[in-house]
C-alpha positions in Angstrom: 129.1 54.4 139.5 126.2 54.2 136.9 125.4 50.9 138.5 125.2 52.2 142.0 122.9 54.5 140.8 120.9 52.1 138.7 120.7 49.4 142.0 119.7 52.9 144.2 116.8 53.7 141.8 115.6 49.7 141.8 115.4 49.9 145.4 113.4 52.4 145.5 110.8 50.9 143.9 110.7 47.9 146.1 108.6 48.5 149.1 109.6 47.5 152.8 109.0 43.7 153.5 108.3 42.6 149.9 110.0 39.3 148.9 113.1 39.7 147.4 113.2 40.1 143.1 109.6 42.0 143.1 109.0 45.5 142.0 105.5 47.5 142.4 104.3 48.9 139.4 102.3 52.2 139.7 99.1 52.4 137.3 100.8 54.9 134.3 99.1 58.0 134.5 99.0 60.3 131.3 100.6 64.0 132.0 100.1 65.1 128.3 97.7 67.0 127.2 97.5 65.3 123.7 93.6 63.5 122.7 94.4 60.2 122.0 91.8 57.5 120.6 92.4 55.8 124.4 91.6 59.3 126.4 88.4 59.4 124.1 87.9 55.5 124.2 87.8 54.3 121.3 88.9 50.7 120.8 91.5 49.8 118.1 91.3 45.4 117.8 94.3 44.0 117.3 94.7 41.4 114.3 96.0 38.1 115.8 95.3 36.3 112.4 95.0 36.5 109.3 92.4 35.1 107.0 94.8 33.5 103.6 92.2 33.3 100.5 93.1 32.6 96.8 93.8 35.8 95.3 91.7 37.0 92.3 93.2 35.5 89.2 94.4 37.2 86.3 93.5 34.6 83.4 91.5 31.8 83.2 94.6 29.5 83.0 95.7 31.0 86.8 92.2 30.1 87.4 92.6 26.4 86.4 95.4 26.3 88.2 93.9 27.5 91.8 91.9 24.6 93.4 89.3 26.8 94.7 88.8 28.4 91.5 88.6 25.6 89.6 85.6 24.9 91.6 84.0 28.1 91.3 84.3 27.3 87.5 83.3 23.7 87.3 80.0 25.0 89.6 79.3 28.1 87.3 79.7 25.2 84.0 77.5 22.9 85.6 74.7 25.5 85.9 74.8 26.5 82.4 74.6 23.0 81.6 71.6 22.1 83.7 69.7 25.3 82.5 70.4 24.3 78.4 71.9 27.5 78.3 73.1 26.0 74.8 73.7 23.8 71.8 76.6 23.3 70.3 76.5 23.7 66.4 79.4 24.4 63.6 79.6 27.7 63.7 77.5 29.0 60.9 78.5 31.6 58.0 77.6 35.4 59.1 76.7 34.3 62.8 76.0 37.2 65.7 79.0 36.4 67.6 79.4 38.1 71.1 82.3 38.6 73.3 82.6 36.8 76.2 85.0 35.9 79.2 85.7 34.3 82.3 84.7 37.1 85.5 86.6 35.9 89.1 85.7 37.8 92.2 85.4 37.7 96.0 82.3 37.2 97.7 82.5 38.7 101.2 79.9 38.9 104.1 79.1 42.6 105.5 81.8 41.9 108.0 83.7 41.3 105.3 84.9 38.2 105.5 84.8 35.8 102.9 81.7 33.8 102.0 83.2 32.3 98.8 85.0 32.6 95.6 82.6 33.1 92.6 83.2 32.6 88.6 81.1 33.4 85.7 80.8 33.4 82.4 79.9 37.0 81.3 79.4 39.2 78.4 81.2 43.0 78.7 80.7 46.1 79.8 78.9 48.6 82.5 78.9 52.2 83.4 80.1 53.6 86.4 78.4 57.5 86.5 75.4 55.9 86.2 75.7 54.5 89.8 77.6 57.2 91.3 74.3 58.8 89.9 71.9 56.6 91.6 73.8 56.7 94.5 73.8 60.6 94.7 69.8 60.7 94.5 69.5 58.4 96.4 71.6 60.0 99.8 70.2 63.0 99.2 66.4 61.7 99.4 67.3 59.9 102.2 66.4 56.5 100.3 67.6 52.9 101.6 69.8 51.0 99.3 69.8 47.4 99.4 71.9 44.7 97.7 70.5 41.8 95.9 72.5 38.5 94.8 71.2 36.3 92.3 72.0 32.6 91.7 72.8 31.0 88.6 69.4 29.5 88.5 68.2 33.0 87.1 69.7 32.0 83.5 66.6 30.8 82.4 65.4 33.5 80.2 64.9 32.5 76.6 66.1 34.5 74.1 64.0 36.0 70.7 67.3 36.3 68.3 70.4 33.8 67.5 73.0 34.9 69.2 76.1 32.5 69.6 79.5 32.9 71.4 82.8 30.5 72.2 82.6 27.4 74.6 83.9 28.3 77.9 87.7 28.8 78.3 89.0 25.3 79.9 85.6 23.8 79.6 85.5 22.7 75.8 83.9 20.1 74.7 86.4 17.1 74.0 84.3 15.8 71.3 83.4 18.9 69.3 86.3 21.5 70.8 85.6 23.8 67.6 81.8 24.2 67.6 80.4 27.0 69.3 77.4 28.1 71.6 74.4 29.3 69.9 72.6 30.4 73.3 68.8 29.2 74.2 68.2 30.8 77.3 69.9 34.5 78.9 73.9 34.9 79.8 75.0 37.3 82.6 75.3 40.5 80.7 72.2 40.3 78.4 69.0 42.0 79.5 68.1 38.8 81.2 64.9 39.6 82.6 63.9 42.3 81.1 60.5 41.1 80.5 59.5 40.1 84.1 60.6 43.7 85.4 58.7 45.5 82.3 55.7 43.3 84.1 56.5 44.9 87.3 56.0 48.1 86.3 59.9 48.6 85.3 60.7 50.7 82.2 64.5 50.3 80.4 66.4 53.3 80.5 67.9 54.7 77.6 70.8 56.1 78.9 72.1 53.3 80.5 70.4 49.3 79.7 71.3 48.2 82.9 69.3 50.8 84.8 65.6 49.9 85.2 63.1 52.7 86.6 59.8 52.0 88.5 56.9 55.3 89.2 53.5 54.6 90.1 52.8 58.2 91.2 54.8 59.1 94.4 56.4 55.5 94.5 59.7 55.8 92.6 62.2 53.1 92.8 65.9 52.5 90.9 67.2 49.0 89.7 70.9 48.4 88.6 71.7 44.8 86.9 75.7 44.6 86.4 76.2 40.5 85.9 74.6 38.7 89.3 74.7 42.0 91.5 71.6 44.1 91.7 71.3 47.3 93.9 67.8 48.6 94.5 66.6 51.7 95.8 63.2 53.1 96.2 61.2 56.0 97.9 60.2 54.0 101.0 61.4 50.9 102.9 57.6 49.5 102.4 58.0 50.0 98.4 61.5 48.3 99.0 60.7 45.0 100.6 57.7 44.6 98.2 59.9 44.6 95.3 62.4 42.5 97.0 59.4 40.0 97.5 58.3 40.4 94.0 61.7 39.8 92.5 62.5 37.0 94.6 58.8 35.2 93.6 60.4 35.4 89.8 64.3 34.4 90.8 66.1 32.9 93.0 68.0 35.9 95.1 68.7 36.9 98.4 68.6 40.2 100.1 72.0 41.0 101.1 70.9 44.2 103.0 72.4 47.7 103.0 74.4 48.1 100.3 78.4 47.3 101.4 80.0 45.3 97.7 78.9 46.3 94.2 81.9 46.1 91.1 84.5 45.7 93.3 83.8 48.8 95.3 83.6 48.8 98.7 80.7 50.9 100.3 81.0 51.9 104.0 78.1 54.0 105.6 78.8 56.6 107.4 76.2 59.5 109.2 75.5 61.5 106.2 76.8 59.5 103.4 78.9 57.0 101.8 82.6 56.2 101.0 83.2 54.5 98.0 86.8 52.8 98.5 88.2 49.0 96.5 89.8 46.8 98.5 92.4 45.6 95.8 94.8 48.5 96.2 97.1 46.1 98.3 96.4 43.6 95.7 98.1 45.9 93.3 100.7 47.3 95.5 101.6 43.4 96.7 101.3 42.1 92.7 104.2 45.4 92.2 106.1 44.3 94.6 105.9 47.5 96.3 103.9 46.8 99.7 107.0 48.7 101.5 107.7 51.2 98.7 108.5 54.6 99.8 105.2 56.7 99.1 105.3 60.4 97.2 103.0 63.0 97.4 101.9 63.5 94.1 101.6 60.7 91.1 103.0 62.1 88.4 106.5 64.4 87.3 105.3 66.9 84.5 109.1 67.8 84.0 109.8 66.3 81.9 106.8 64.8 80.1 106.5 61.0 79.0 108.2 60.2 75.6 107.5 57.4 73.0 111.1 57.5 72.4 113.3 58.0 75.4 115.2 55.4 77.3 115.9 51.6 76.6 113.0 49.0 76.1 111.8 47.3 78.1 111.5 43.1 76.7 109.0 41.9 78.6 105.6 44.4 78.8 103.2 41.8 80.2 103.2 42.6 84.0 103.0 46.3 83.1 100.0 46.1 81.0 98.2 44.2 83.9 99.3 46.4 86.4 98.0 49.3 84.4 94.9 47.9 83.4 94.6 47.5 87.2 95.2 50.7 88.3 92.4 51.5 85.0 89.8 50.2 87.3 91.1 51.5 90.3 90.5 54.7 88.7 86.7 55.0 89.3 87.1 55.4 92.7 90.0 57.2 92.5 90.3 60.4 90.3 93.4 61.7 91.5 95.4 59.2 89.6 93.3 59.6 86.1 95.8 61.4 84.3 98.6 60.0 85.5 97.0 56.7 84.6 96.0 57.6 81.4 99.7 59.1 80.6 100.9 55.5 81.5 98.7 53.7 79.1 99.6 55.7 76.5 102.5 53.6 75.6 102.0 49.8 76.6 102.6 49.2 72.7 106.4 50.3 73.4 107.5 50.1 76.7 110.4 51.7 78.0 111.9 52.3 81.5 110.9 56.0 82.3 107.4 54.5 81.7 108.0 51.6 83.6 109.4 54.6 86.8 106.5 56.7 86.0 103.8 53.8 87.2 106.2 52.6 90.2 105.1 56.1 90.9 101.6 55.9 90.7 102.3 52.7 92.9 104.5 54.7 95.3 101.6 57.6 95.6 99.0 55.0 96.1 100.7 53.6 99.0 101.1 57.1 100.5 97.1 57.4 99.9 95.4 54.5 101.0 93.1 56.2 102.9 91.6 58.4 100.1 88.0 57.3 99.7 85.2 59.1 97.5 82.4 60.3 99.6 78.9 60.7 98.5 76.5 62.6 100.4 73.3 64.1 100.4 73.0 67.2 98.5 70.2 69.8 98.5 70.9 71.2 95.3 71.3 69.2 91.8 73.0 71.6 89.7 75.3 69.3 87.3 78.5 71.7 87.5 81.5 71.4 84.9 85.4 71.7 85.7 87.4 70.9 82.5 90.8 72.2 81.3 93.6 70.9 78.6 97.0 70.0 78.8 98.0 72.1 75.4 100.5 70.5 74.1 101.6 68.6 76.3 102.9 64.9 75.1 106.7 66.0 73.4 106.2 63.6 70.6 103.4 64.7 68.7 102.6 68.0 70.7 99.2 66.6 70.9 97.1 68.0 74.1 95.3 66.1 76.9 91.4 67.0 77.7 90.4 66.6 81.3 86.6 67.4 82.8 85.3 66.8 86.7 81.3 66.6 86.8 79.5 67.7 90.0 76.0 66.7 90.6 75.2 69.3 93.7 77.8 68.1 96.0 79.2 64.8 94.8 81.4 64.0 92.2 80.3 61.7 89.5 81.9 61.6 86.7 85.6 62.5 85.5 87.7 62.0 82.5 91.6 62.1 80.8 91.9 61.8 77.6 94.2 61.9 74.7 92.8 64.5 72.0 92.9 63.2 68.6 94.2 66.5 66.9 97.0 68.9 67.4 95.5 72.3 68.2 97.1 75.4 67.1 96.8 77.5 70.9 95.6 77.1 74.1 92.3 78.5 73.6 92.2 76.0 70.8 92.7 72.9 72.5 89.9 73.5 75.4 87.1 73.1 72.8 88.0 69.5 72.6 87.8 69.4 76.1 84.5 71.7 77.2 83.1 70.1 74.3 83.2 66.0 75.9 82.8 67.7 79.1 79.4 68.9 77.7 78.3 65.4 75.4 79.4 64.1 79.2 76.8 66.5 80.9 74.1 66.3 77.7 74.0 62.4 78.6 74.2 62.7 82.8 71.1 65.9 82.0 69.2 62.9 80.2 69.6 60.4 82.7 68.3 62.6 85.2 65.6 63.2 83.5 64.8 59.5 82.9 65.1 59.2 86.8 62.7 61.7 87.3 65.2 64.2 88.8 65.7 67.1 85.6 68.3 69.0 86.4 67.2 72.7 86.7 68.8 75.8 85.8 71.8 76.8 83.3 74.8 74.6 83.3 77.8 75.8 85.0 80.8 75.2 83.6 84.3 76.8 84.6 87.7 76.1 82.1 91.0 78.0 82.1 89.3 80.2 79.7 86.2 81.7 80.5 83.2 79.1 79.5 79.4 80.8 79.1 76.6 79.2 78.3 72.9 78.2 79.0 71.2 75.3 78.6 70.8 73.8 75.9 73.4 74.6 74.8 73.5 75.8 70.6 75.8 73.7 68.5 77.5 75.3 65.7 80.1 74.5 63.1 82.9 75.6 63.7 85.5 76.4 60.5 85.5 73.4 58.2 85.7 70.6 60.9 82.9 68.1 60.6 82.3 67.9 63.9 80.5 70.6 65.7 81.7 72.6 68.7 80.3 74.2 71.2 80.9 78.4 70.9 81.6 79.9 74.1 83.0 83.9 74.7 86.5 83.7 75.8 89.0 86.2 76.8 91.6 84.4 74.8 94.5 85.1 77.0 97.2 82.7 77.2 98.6 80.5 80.6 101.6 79.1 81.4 100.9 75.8 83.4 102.9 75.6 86.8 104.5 73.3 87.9 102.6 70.4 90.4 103.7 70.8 93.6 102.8 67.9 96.9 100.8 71.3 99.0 98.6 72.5 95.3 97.8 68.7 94.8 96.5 68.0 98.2 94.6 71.6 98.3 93.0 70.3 94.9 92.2 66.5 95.9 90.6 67.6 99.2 88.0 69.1 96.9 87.3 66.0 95.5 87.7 63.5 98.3 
């Protein structure tokens, strides 16, 4: 019966006369009301291919071990060599030894895909406000941002000090493998040219050394050195392209255009602003082995808390500590998984398995959120406002509390911070003057950067904690009991909270404030 029907409803659909075995097929016609990205025509590419590069390395050994790497190396090596970057010499007694390592990254196009793998040789260390910063003024003066690369023929830069570090990991010298570097001309790290911008009319800033300022009345422009990246902004496109000529008559660089790759951040422009986002979040999910995982809606359990104690070791802690230090990084881009980060870390020394379940959930909530991205947009105010709070009490070992502050410059977000405090505080009301008092040595040293970027931040500081914070700026530093170290004296009503519990709907109303 079913096939009668079926054969009935077929021959319907074949006109009179057609050959035998064909159908006509009607053009489909939507009936729904629903607003689709076809109805409104917007085209979605499908990915036929896909592009297989060598993934980022985790050591210098994996390194060595990856063909493509190993070049990378052996090219970044044979620079230093041609440039004399150095002698080798025993090291001597009482030498100024600096810390050094291997850096591996990605070098993509603006259509992002790859233009080629890059190693080098680095000293440590950079500050990530300071461009969020830059960034901020920037958008909201309407300023074009440009990206510069520079090639290892830039290490040219003698230096007015000894200064000495280890010979390259995997490149040591067969003949004297224990003599050291004692450095003639710049690494990537060191102020490498600060001389020829100080003759361009650059001046150092003193908040950050790897900001440089330039004013010449109206003209203003901002220069950020972090290793071979450089992104420069400046008052008007003319000022722009003449320090882009300028810079590249004194190194060899190349103007990479708007600004789209800097630290392993992605930058996508949008009308109005920027998304900050990194790429490496399916690195970490894929080096987790959780590509598929089952997302959550919120990236940490506060019931209960993390304990030092609870649950059976776990032997081997390596892949944790990587994956941590990992999600570390993926942290300035991402504030919503600070504290549950931080809470992680907090016991890579001893690891046990509710640790090990607590960042499988950070892992899980990232995969839920891969779409979260920091915007940055222009602002027309540039009040620095202060969110901080305190966790009082809150790790069950040593009933030791966690500070916490968000900084607003207008309307971006800037800067952020979780952090362990070092004492155990007696109340509530105790333990947030730990925490409005970093939130404030936070804003003191953002309020001084402004000012060195010829942006002063006017008016009081607003600052908002679960107790009421008042203040003006500057703020007056007093003593406070026999501690050593001062504190910032605020009027509070001194009433006590009970902290609720973190629920998927108060998360999400709280992140879309940030995001």
């Amino acid at each position: 019966m079913q096939g009668a029907r079926l054969g009935t409803a077929l021959r319907r659909l074949v006109p009179p006369g057609a050959p035998r075995g064909s159908l006509s097929v009607s053009p489909v016609v939507n009936q729904h009301r629903m607003m689709t990205r076809g109805k409104l025509g917007f085209q979605q590419p499908a990915v036929f291919h896909t592009a297989m590069y060598s993934p980022v390395p985790s050591s210098f050994r994996a390194a060595l071990a990856d063909p493509n790497w190993r070049a990378a190396m052996e090219d970044e090596h044979a620079a230093l060599l041609r440039n004399s970057t150095w002698d080798l010499v025993l090291r001597p007694p009482r030498a100024n030894m600096v810390s050094v390592k291997w850096i591996f990254k990605h070098k993509f196009k603006t259509d992002c895909s790859l233009e080629r793998c890059k190693a080098r040789w680095v000293l440590r260390g950079f500050t990530q406000p300071t461009v969020r910063t830059v960034l901020s003024l920037a958008l909201s003066r309407h300023w074009p941002i440009h990206q510069l690369d520079v090639k290892n023929a830039f290490l040219h830069g003698s230096l007015s000090e000894n200064i000495y570090c280890v010979q390259p990991f995997g490149f040591e010298d067969p003949v004297h493998p224990d003599y050291i570097c004692w450095l003639n001309k710049s690494l990537y790290g060191l102020n490498w040219f600060s001389t020829d911008l100080l003759s361009l009319g650059f001046v150092e800033s003193k908040s950050d050394t790897s900001l440089f300022i330039y004013r010449h009345g109206s003209d203003i422009a901002y220069l950020l050195v972090y290793v071979d990246d450089i992104v420069l902004t400046a008052s008007s496109a003319a000022l722009l392209q003449g320090m882009i000529r300028a810079l590249q008559q004194e190194f060899s660089m190349s103007d990479l255009g708007l600004l789209h790759h800097f630290l392993g951040m992605h930058v996508q422009h949008i009308d109005g602003g920027l998304f900050l986002s990194q790429y490496h979040m399916l690195d970490i999910l894929s080096r987790a082995g959780m590509s598929d995982c089952k997302p959550c809606v919120t990236p940490v359990d506060t019931n209960p808390k993390l304990s030092a104690t609870e649950g059976a070791c776990v032997d081997n802690a390596t892949d944790f500590r990587s994956l941590a230090g990992a999600l570390l990084y993926l942290a300035f881009t991402r504030p919503d998984i600070a504290y549950a980060v931080q809470q992680v870390c907090l016991h890579m020394h001893d690891l046990r398995q509710p640790h090990l379940a607590a960042l499988k959930r950070i892992h899980r909530y990232i995969r839920g959120t891969l779409d979260l991205r920091l915007l940055l947009r222009p602002s027309t105010y540039s009040e620095l406002v202060i969110y901080s709070d305190a966790d009082w009490a809150g790790c069950p070992d040593t009933r030791k509390s966690t500070s916490g502050y968000a900084v607003f410059l207008g309307d971006n977000f800037i800067s952020w911070s979780s952090k362990h405090q070092m004492t155990v505080s007696r109340s509530s009301a105790e333990a947030e003057y730990p925490a409005v008092a970093n939130a404030v040595a936070e804003a003191s040293w953002l309020r001084q950067l402004l000012l060195e970027l010829h942006a002063p931040c006017d008016g009081p500081l607003l600052s908002t904690a679960t107790i009421s914070v008042q203040f003006t700026w500057p703020p007056t530093l007093y003593s406070i009991g026999a501690r050593s170290t001062s504190r910032l004296i605020f009027t509070s009503s001194g009433s006590e909270y009970i902290t609720p519990q973190i629920s998927g709907q108060n998360l999400k109303i709280f992140r879309n404030s940030l995001y």
